[in-house]
N, C-alpha and C positions, 0 to 999 in steps of 0.2 A: 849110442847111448842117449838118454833120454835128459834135457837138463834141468835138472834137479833143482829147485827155488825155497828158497824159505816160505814157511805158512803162511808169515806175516807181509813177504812182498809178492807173494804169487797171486795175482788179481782174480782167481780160480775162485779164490776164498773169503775175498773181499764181498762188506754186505752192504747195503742201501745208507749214501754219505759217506762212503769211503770217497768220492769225487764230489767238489761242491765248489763253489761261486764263493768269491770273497772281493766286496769293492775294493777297489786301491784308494787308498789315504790320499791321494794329491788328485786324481783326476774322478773318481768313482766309477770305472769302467768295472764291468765285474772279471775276474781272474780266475781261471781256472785251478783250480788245485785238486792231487792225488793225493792220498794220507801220507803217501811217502816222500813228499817233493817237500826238501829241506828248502826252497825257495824257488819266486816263481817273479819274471820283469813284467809288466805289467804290458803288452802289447801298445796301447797308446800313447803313455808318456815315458815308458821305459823307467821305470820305479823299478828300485828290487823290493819285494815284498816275503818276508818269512811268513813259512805257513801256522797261521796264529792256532793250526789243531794238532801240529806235528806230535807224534809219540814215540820216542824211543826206543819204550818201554824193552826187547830182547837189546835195541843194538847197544842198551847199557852197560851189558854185561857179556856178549856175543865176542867169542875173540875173533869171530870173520864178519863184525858189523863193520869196519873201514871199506871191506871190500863188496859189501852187499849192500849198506845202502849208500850211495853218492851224496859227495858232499859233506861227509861225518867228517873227516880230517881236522883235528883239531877245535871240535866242538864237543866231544864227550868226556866225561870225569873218566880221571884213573881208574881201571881196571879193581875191585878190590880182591886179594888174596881168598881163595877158595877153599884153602886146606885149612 
């Protein structure tokens, strides 16, 4: 069986700047970042740096965003009631 990805992390469907260069605040090495990477150490001075474009946007409201995108644990608002 085939493994099945969300639309929004399956890289299939990702478009131009979905990956980008971001300097680190302490050394200005450029940092790689995916749209998905809830944070990213900075290779040369070892910064941890959040990704200043990160979006959300499904894992808001996703009841399987814990397990699809890493790293959400305790950084998303309560669930709201759907009914």
């Amino acid at each position: 069986m085939a493994d099945v990805k969300c639309p929004g992390q399956d890289s299939r469907y990702w478009k131009k700047g979905d990956i980008f260069d971001v300097p680190c605040p302490d050394c200005g090495r450029e940092v790689e970042f995916f749209k998905d990477d809830v944070r990213r150490r900075c290779p040369r001075c070892g910064r941890t740096i959040v990704n200043p474009k990160l979006d959300l946007a499904c894992a808001e409201w996703c009841q399987h965003a814990e397990k699809c995108v890493e790293g959400l644990r305790g950084r998303l608002k309560p669930k709201k009631d759907r009914s």
